[in-house]
C-alpha positions as CSV (number, residue, x, y, z in Angstrom):
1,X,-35.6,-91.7,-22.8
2,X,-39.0,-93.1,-24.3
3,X,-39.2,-95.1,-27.8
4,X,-42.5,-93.5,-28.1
5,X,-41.3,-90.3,-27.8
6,X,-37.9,-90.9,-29.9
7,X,-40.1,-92.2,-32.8
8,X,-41.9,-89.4,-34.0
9,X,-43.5,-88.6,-37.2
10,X,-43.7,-84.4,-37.0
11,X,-42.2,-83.0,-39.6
12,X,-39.0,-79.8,-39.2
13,X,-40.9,-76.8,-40.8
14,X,-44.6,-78.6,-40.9
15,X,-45.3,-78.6,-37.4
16,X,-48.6,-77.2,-37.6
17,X,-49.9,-78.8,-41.4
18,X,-51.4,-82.0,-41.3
19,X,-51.8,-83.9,-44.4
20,X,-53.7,-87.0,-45.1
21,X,-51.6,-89.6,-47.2
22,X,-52.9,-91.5,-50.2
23,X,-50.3,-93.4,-50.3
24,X,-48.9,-96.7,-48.2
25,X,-45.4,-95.0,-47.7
26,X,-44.7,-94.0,-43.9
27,X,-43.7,-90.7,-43.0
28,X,-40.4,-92.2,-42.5
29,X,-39.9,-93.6,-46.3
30,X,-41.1,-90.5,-47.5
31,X,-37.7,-89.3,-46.1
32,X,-35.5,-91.4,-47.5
33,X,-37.5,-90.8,-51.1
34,X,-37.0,-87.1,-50.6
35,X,-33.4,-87.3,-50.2
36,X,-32.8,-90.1,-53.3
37,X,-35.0,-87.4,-55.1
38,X,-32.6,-84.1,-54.2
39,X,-30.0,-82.3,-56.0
40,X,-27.5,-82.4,-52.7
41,X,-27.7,-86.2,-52.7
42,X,-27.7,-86.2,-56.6
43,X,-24.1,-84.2,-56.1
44,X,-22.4,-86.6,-53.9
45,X,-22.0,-88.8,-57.0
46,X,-18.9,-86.6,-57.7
47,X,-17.6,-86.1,-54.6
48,X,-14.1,-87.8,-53.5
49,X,-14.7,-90.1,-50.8
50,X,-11.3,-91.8,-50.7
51,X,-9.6,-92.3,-53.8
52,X,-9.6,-89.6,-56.5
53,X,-12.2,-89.6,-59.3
54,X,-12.8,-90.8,-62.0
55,X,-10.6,-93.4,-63.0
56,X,-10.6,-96.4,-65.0
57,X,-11.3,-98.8,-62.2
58,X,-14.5,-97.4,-60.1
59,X,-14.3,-96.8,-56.7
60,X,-16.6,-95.8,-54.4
61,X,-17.9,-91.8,-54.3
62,X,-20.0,-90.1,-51.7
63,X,-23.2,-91.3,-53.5
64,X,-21.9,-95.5,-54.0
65,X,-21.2,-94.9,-50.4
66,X,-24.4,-93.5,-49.0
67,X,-26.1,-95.9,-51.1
68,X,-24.6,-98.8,-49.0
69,X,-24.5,-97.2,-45.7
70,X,-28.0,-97.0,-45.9
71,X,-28.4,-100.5,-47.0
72,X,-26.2,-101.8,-44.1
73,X,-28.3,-99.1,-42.3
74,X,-31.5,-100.6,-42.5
75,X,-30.1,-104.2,-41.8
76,X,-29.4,-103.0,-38.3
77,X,-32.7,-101.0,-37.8
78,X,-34.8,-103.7,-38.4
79,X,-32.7,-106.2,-36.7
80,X,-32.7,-103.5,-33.3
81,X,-36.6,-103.0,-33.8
82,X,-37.2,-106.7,-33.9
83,X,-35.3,-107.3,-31.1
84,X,-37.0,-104.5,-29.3
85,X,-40.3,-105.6,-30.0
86,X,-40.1,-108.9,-29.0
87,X,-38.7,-107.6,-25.4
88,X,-41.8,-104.8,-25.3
89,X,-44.7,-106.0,-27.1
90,X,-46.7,-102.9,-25.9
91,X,-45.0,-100.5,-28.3
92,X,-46.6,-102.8,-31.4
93,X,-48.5,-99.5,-32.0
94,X,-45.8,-97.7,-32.1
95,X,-43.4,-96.4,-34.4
96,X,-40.8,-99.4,-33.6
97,X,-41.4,-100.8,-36.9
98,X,-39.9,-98.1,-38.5
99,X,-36.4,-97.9,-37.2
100,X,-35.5,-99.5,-40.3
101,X,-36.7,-97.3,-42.6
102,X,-35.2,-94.2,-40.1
103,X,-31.9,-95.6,-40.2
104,X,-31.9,-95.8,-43.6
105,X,-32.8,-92.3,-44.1
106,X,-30.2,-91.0,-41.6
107,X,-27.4,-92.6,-43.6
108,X,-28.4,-91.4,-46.8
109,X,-28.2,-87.6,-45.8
110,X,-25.0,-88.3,-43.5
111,X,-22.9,-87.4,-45.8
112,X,-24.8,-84.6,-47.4
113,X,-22.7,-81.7,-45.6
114,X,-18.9,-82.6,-46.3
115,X,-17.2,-80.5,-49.0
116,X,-16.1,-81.9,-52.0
117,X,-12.3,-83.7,-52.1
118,X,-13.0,-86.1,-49.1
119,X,-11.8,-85.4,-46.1
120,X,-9.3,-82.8,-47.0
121,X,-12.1,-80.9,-47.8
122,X,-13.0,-80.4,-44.0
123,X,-10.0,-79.9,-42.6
124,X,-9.3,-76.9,-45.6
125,X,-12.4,-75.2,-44.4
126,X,-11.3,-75.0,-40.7
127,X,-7.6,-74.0,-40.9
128,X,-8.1,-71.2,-43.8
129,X,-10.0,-69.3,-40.4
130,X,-7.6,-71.2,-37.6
131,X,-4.4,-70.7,-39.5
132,X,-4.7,-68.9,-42.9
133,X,-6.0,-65.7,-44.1
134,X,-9.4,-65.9,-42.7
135,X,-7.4,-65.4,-39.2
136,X,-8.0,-62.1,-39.3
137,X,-11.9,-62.2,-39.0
138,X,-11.6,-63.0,-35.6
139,X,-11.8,-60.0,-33.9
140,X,-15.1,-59.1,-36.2
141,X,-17.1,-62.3,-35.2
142,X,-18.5,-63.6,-31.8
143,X,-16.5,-66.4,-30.2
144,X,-19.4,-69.1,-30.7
145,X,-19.2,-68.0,-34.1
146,X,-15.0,-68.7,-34.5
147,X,-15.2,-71.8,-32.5
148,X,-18.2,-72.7,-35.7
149,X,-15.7,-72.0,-38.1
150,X,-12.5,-73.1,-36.7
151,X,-14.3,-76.1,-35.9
152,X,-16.2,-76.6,-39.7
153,X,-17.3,-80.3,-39.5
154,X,-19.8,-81.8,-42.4
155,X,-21.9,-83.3,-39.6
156,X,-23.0,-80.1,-38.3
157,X,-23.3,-78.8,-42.1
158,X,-25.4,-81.7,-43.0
159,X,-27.9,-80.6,-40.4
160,X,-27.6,-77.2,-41.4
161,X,-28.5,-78.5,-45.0
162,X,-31.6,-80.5,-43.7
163,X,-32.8,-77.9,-41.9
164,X,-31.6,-74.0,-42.4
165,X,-33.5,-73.5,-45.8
166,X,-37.2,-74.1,-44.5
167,X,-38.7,-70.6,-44.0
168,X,-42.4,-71.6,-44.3
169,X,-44.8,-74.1,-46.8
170,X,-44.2,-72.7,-50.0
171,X,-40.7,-71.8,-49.7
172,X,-39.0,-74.9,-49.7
173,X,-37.1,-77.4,-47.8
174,X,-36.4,-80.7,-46.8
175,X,-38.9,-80.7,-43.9
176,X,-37.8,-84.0,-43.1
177,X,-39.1,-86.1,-39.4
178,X,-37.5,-84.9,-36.3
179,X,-36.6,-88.6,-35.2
180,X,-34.5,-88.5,-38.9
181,X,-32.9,-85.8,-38.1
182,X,-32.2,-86.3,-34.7
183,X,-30.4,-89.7,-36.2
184,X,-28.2,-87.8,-38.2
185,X,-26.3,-85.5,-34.9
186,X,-23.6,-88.0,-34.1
187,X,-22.3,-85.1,-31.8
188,X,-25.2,-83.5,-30.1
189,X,-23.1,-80.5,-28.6
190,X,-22.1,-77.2,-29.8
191,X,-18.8,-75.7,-31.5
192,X,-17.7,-74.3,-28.1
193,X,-17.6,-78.0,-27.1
194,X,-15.6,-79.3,-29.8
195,X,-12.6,-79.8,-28.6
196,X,-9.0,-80.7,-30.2
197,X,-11.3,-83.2,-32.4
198,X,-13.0,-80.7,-33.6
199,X,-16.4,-82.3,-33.8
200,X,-20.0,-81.2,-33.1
201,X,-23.3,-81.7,-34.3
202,X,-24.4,-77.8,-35.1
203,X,-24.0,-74.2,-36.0
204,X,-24.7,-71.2,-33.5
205,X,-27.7,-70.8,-36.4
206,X,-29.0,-74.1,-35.8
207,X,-28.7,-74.2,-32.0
208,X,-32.0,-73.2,-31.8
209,X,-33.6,-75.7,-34.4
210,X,-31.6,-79.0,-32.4
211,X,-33.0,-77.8,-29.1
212,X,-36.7,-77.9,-30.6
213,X,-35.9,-81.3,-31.9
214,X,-34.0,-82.6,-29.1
215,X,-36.5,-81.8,-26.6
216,X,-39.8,-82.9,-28.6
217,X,-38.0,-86.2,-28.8
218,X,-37.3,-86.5,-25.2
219,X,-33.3,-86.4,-25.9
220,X,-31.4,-86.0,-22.5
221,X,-29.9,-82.8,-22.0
222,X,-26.5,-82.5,-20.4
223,X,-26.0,-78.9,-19.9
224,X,-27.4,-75.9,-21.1
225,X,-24.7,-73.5,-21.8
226,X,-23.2,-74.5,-24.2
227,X,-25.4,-76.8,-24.7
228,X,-25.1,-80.4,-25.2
229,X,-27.5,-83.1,-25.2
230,X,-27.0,-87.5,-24.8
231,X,-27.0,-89.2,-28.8
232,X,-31.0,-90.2,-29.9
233,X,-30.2,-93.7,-29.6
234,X,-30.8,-94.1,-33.5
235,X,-27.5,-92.3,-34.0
236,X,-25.6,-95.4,-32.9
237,X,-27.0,-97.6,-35.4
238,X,-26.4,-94.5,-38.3
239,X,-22.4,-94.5,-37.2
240,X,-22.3,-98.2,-37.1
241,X,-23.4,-98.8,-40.8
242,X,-20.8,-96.1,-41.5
243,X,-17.8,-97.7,-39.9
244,X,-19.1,-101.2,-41.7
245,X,-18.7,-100.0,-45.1
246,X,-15.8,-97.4,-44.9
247,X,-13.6,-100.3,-43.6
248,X,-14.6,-102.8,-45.9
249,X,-15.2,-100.6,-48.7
250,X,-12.0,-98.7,-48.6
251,X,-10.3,-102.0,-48.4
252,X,-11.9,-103.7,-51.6
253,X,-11.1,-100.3,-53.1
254,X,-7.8,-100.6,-52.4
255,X,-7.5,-104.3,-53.7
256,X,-9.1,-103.1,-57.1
257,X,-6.6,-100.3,-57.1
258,X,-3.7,-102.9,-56.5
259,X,-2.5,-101.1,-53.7
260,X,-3.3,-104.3,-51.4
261,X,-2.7,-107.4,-53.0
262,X,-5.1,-110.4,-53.5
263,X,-3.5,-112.7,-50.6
264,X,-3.0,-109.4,-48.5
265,X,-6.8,-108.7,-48.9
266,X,-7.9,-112.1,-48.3
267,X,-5.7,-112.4,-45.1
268,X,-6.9,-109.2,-44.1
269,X,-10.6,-109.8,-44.1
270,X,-10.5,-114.0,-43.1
271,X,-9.1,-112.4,-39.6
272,X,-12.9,-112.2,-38.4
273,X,-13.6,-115.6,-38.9
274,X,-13.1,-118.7,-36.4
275,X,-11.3,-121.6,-38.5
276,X,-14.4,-123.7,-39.3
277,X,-15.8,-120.5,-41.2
278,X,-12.4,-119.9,-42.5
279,X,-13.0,-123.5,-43.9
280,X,-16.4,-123.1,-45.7
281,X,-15.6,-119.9,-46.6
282,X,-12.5,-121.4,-48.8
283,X,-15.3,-123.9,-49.9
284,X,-17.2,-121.6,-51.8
285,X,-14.3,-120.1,-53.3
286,X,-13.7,-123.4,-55.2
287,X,-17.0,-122.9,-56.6
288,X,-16.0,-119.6,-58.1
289,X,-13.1,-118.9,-60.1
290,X,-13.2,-115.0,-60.6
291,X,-11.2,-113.3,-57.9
292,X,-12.7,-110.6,-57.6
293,X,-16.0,-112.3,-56.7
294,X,-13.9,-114.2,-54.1
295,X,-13.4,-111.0,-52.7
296,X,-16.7,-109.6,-52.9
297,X,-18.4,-112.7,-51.2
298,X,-15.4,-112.7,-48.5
299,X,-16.6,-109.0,-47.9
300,X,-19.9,-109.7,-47.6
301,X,-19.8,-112.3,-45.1
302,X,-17.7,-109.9,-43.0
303,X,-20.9,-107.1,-43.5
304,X,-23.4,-109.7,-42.3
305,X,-21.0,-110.7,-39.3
306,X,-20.4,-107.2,-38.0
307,X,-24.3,-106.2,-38.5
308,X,-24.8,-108.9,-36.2
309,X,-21.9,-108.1,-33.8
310,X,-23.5,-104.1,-33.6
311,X,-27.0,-105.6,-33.4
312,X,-26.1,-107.6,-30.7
313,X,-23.9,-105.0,-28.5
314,X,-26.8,-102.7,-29.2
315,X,-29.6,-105.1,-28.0
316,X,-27.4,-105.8,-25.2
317,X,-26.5,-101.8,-24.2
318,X,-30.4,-101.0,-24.9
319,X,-31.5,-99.8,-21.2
320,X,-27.6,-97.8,-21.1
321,X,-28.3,-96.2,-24.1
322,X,-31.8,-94.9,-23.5
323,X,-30.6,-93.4,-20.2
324,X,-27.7,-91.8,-21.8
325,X,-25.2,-93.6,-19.9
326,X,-23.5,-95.4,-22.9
327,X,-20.9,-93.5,-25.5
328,X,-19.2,-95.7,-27.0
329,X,-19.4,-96.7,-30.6
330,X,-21.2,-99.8,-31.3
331,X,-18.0,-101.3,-33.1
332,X,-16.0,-100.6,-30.5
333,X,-17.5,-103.4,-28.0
334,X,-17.9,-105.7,-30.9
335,X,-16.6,-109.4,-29.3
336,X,-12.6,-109.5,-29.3
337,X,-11.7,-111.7,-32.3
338,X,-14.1,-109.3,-34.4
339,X,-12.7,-106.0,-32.4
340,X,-8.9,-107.3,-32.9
341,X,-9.7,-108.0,-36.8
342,X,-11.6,-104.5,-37.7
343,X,-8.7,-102.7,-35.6
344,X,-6.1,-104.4,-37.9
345,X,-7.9,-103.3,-41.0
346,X,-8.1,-100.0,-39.3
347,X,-4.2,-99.7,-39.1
348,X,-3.3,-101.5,-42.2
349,X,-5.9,-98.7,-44.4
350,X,-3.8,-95.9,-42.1
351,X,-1.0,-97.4,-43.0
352,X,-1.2,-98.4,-47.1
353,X,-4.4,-96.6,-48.1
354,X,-4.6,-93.3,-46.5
355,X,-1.1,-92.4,-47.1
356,X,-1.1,-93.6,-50.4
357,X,0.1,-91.2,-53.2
358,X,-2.9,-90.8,-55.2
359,X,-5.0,-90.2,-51.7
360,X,-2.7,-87.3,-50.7
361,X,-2.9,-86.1,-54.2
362,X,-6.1,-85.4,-54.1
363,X,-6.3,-83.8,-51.1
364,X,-3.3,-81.5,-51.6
365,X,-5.2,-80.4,-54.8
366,X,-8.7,-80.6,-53.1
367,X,-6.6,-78.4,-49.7
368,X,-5.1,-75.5,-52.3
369,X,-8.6,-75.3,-54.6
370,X,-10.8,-74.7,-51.4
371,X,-8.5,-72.8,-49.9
372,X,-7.8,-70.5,-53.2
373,X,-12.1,-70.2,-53.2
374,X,-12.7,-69.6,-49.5
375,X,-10.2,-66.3,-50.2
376,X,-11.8,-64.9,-52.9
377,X,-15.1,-65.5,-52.2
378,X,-15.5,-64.6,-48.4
379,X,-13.3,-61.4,-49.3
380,X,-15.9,-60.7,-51.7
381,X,-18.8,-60.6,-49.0
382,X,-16.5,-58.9,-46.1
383,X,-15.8,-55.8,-49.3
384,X,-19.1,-56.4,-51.4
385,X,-18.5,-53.0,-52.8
386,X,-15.4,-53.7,-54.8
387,X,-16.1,-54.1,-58.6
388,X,-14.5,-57.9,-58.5
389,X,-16.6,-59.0,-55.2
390,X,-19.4,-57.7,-57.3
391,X,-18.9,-60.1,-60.0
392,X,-18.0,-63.0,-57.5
393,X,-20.8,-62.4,-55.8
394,X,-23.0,-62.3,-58.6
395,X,-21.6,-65.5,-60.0
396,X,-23.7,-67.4,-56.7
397,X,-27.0,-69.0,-57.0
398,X,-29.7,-66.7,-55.4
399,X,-30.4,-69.7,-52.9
400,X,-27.7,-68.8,-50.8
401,X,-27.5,-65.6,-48.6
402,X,-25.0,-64.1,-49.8
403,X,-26.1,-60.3,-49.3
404,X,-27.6,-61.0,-46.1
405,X,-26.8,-58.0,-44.2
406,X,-24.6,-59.8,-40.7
407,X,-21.6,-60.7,-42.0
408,X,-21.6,-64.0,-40.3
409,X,-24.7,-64.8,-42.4
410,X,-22.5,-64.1,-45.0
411,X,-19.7,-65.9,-44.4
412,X,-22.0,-69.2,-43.7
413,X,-23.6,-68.7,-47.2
414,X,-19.9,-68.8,-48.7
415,X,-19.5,-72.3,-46.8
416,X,-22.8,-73.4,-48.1
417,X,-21.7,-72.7,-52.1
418,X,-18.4,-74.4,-51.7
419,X,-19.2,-77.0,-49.4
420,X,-22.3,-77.9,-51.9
421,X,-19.7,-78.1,-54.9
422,X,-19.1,-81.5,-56.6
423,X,-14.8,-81.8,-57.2
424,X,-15.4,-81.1,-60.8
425,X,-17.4,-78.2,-59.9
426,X,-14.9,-76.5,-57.6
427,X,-12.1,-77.4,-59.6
428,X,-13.3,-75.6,-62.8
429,X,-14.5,-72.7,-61.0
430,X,-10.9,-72.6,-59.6
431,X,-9.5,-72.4,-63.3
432,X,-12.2,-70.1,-64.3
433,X,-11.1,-67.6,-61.2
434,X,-7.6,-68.3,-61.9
435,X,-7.7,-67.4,-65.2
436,X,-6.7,-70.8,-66.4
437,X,-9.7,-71.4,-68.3
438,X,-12.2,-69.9,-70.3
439,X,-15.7,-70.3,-71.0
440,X,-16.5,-72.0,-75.0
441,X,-16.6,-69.3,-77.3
């Protein structure tokens, strides 16, 4: 693959406008100002992204969460894109420069497709059709479309997001830069391909849209039917910023929620350190007495180490990467003291955090609300003609298909509403349908 061709400015749904700019923003910031400026990213600042919300002690939502992927995002893009400039001087003037700001973008609108109620939220989605009452549409729907559903994963529904609603100029949409949305498809395949891990990177309804993309940029196709293409190498950088903050994040989280304790966290996070750091890093602590600033320095310096660790196995894998031979995730060839530290944080948050009470809590609630929804309202568009399908049908924003006339469509457009819903949201439409609560009088 080419950086000139990976890097490219045209915008999803703009193709043919051309606009001159005013401004000094770069295509590529005007991205990541679009998405701060949207009403999906403005929703993520109630969705669950670990720990239940609110709470007296704040922990981190969707939105906090974005908001620092994208910083550690664009640490690692312009670390790359210096690194890559200095080895290729002849792409100066090229769009190398920006693979800061790209990054940065991508991890912003990661996150836009997951449901509300973390992670739960997901896994509702896909077993109400692979094990509940949406079973029985089965036989109604092509298999490409059940292996979409049976599959639901808020990758593939992020692109969908980006991407689905742009019907022309004045209609509306994102219409963000194909190299940002290329960034975002951490699986580049289709349902069919998703295996028992039930990942991929886009609907039968956005198959066509990623192949456009994907071959504009240059992206290495594996196989056509189903198809499946190599990761733009952008994507790499995206999930490591992701697998930075979720680990450390989740852990301070944790610490604030007292379900690790101060020494536990400590111990924890001085594991990636060699003993002289160990030693200045216990320095500075006697310069601050607050313990919770101990911890938030200790985290940081683990941040700064593993964007450097990424950078590095990145600059290294560069050549691998752009011919589509590498598949691993940066933070897995991370050097071993760093790999065998993250992998202990990995099993100690599996272990304490994960299966903590209030974590399963939340997603037993956020598991029987979704579920309860996905029931009503998908019977509603599979019997539109029934006096209550008419009123839940009714009930949706016109921005979503709802009445489109396949019943696919339909079914999609139900995702869309509840996977768009912030926890609050969902849960007092739940009451509302339920009966359990009324609207003030």
């Amino acid at each position: 693959m080419d950086w000139r061709k990976l890097i490219s400015a045209k915008r999803f749904g703009l193709e043919e406008f051309h606009e001159e700019r005013q401004e000094n923003r770069s295509e590529f910031q005007r991205d990541y100002d679009r998405l701060i400026f949207s009403a999906p990213f403005r929703r993520l600042q109630n969705k669950t992204q670990v720990f239940p919300l609110p709470g007296s002690i704040f922990v981190h939502n969707r939105l906090t969460h974005s908001l620092e992927v994208s910083c550690v995002g664009r640490s690692l893009g312009n670390d790359v894109s210096k690194i890559i400039l200095g080895r290729t001087p002849q792409l100066a003037d090229s769009f190398i420069g920006e693979i800061g700001s790209i990054v940065s973008a991508a991890c912003l609108a990661h996150d836009l497709g997951n449901p509300p109620f973390g992670h739960s939220g997901e896994k509702a989605i896909s077993t109400f059709f692979s094990e509940g009452k949406g079973e029985a549409l089965q036989q109604r729907l092509s298999q490409t479309e059940w292996d979409d559903l049976t599959h639901f994963e808020g990758n593939a529904n992020a692109f969908r997001l980006l991407t689905h609603q742009f019907e022309g100029r004045r209609k509306g949409g994102f219409a963000m830069t194909y190299s940002t949305l290329a960034s975002i498809v951490k699986y580049p395949f289709s349902s069919a391909l998703a295996g028992n891990k039930s990942k991929f990177g886009f609907f039968t309804t956005e198959e066509k849209t990623f192949r456009t993309i994907a071959d504009d940029l240059g992206l290495i196709k594996l196989q056509d039917a189903p198809l499946k293409y190599v990761r733009h190498p952008l994507v790499y950088l995206v999930e490591a910023a992701d697998d930075i903050c979720y680990q450390m994040m989740d852990i301070e989280d944790a610490y604030k929620l007292k379900i690790l304790t101060t020494e536990e966290t400590i111990e924890l996070l001085m594991e990636y350190f060699s003993d002289e750091k160990k030693a200045r890093i216990r320095r500075t602590f006697g310069l601050v007495n607050d313990t919770n600033e101990q911890i938030a320095y200790l985290r940081s310096s683990v941040i700064g180490l593993l964007i450097r660790e990424c950078t590095q196995v990145f600059a290294d894998s560069e050549q691998a990467i752009l011919n589509g031979s590498f598949t691993t995730p940066l933070i897995k060839e991370i050097s071993p003291m760093a790999a065998k530290a993250y992998k202990h944080c990995s099993a100690v948050s599996c272990e304490k955090i994960y299966r903590s009470r209030d974590v399963l809590d939340i997603e037993l609630a956020g598991f029987q609300i979704i579920s309860t929804l996905l029931e009503l309202m998908i019977e509603a568009v599979c019997e539109p003609e029934k006096a209550y399908s008419r009123l839940l049908i009714d009930r949706v924003s016109s921005q979503y298909n709802i009445k489109a006339p396949v019943l696919y469509n339909r079914i999609q457009a139900v995702l869309d509403y509840v996977s768009g819903m912030t926890d609050v949201f969902a849960l007092d439409l739940y009451r509302k349908i339920n009966g359990n609560s009324l609207p003030a009088l």
